[in-house]
C-alpha positions, 0 to 999 in steps of 0.5 A: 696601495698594494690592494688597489694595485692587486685588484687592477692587476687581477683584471688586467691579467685576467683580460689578457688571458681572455680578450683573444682578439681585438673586438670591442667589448660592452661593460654592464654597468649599473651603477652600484658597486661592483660595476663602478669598480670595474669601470674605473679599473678600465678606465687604470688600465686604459690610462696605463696602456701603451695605446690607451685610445685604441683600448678605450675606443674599444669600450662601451657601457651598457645601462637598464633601467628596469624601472622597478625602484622608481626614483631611484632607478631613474637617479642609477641611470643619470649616475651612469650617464655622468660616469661615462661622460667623466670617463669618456666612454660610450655609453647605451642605455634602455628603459624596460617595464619589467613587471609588465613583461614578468606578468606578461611572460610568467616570470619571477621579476629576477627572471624577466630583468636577467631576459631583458637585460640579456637579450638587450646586449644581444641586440647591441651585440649585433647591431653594433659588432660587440664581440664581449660583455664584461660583467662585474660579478665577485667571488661573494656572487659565485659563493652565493650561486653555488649555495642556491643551486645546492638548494635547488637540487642542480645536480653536479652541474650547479656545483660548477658556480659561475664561469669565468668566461662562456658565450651568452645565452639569450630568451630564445635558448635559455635565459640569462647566463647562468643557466643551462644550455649552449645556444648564444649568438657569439657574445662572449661574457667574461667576469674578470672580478670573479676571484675579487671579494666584495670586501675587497672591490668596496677597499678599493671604492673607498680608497679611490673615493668612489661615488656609487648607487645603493640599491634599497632592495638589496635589503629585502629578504623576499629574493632568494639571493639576498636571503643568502648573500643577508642571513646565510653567508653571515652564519656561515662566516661564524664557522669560517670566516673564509667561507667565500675564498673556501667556497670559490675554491671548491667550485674550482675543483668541482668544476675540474672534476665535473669535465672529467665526468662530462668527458666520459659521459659523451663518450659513452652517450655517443656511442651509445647514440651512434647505431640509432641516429637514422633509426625508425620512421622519418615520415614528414621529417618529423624526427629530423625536426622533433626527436632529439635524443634516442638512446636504447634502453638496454645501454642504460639498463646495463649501468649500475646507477640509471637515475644517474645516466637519465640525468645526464642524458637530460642535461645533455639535451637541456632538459629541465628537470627535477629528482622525481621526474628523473626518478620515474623516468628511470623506473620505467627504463628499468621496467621496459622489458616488460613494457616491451612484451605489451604491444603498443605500450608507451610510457610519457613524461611530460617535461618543460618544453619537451617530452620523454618517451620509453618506446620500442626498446629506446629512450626517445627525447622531443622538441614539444614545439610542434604539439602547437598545431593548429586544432581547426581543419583547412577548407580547400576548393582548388590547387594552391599553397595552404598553411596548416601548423607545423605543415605547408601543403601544395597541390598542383595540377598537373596536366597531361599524360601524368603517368609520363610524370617523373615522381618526386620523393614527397610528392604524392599523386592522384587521379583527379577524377577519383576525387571529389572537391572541396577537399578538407585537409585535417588530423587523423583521428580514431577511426579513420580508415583508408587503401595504402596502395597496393592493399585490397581492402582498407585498413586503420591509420593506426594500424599503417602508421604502427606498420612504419613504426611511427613514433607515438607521439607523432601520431596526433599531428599525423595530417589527412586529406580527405574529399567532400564524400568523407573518403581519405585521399592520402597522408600527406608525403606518406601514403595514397589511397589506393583508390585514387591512384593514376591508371592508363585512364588518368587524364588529370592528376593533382600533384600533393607535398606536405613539408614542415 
């Protein structure tokens, strides 16, 4: 009794501390378990509060049947149902094909579950005003995470286990909510079993009567956590029996000293950072859209562990990374005075979804997203409004007197006599040459954009617009052809903006 009593109150207490408002709150439920302790722990301290109606009118069960087990996944699903139905809780439930969406997506099946899963209780999150998402996850889970993300090679960050309390992070940012990252959509996930052993959670099952679901691939070593939750605690537990409260234990203090360095190292990065944020050329918005994170060489040259700020800067940015590439990113940083004494010299890292440059004395950090644009160029006969990934490009007729016309920033215009149609909007390539106004005589693309140090990496989606003789008019919201500009003699002018 003393046990059941511990456990209902450990939630309680823990619910208390965390529920800061009175929002309604989802519980995932599976049906094994974990999860059907939780739920009837609820359903204790509904019982036992002093408005137990307003308490469980505030609750709601969330099931997925993913569809992997056959038989069996479809017998989890009609367990839950009668669960709440005796419960009298509300409950919501989803099919998913989830090797479909693993094949689909290019995930291990543990990855596509945990997005779909996720991105589900978002969606009730927002259509039905759940403000939390308790989950049954125990200290063997966060003993097991920690062991994993050791393996993995985290780093620091994968010491800190799984937190108790964080706002969800859904496919879109990163998925599931173990992971890295910070974007959420203002779902809280709360684990009140977190400091309860599994051990534990099955007493209380059994001391109450529990009916629970099994499932049979629990069994089956080929996930990696399973590995470690059959084989690996076992032999851990022959040099300590108590591995699990030893190891929760030091995700505690690993997590408290991990604040302290995080503490310092935004500090340190944000005054590194300061002096730079409006730093080189904004042509088109691209840094504003695509740059990330810009931190001088000579800062990180002035530690005496690179490799290490380089991590931290990645992880900063949720970056996903491994040793080697934090390795050569550093060894480049510590090259980059000689990088520097060879014009033009550009050093590229090419990371899941972003890219690492070492430029002009910077470490620079983008968004690869815009690297997507369309590779075909854009046939235009008249004025009008064109779509050109990641770009959309206007050209307007304007008609009289234009040279009364109030400039705009961004918007570029020519005398229309100049320019022969239909034009062809495309990407600068080599060779390309044109007049920057003002300049008798042409000169590269390549060359102009190096004279308003565009990032290097920018130069691929620089767009040109050129006429039907061949002859470049303008780059878009950067520069005209001299050769087109208005004079006195302008009688029509095209009026041309580009934004992203």
């Amino acid at each position: 009794m003393l046990q059941r009593q511990g456990i209902v109150a450990t939630v309680d207490t823990f619910l208390k501390r965390y529920l800061t408002s009175n929002g309604k709150f989802l519980v995932g439920v599976s049906g094994g378990v974990d999860s059907t302790v939780l739920l009837h722990i609820l359903l204790t301290i509904c019982n036992s509060s002093i408005s137990p109606d307003s308490f469980k009118g505030r609750i709601g069960v969330a099931h997925v049947n993913f569809c992997l087990r056959g038989v069996e996944s479809d017998g989890d699903e009609v367990f839950v149902k009668e669960l709440c139905n005796t419960y009298g809780f509300a409950l919501f439930t989803k099919r998913v094909d989830t090797l479909s969406f693993a094949k689909e997506k290019g995930l291990s099946v543990e990855m596509a579950a945990r997005e779909l899963r996720y991105d589900w209780f978002k969606e009730l999150a927002e259509r039905d005003g759940f403000a939390y998402l308790l989950t049954a996850h125990n200290a063997n889970d966060n003993a097991e995470t920690l062991i994993l993300n050791l393996v993995r090679g985290t780093g620091r960050h994968g010491l800190n286990g799984i937190r108790p309390m964080r706002e969800a992070e859904f496919s879109n940012s990163c998925a599931g909510c173990d992971g890295a990252g910070t974007e959420g959509c203002g779902l809280v996930v709360l684990r009140p079993l977190l400091s309860v052993e599994r051990s534990e959670i099955e007493s209380y099952a059994k001391e109450h009567n529990l009916s629970f679901r099994y499932d049979s691939t629990n069994s089956d070593n080929v996930y990696a956590r399973n590995l470690v939750r059959n084989k690996v605690l076992p032999l851990l537990k022959e040099i300590n029996p108590s591995v699990i409260a030893t190891l929760n234990d030091d995700i505690e203090r690993f997590r408290e000293e991990n604040e302290e360095i995080d503490s310092i190292v935004s500090k340190e990065l944000a005054d590194a950072e300061a002096d730079l944020k409006d730093g080189g050329a904004d042509l088109l918005g691209l840094r504003k859209r695509y740059l990330k994170a810009v931190v001088p060489v000579d800062f990180l040259n002035s530690k005496s562990n690179v490799k290490f700020w380089v991590a931290e800067i990645l992880h900063r940015y949720n970056v996903s990374f491994a040793g080697a590439d934090v390795k050569d990113i550093a060894d480049a940083v510590s090259a980059s005075d000689i990088l520097q004494r060879e014009s033009g010299t550009t050093k590229f890292f090419i990371l899941k979804g972003y890219t690492v440059t070492i430029e002009r004395g910077e470490l620079r950090i983008y968004d690869n997203s815009f690297l997507n644009a369309a590779p075909e160029a854009v046939e235009i006969s008249d004025e009008g409004e064109f779509e050109f990934p990641p770009y959309r490009l206007s050209i307007k007729r304007l008609q009289p007197a234009p040279l009364q016309i109030k400039r705009e920033k961004g918007v570029l215009l020519l005398d229309e006599a100049k320019v022969k149609f239909p034009l062809r909007l495309r990407f600068a390539k080599e060779g390309d040459r044109f007049s920057p106004f003002g300049l008798k005589g042409s000169k590269s693309v390549a060359d102009f954009l190096n004279s308003k140090k565009l990032d290097t990496l920018f130069k691929s989606v620089v767009p040109v617009l050129e006429d039907a003789s061949g002859k470049i008019l303008c780059l878009p919201a950067i520069e005209i052809n001299d050769d087109c500009r208005l004079t006195a003699a302008t009688r029509s002018a095209l009026a041309v903006s580009c934004n992203l």
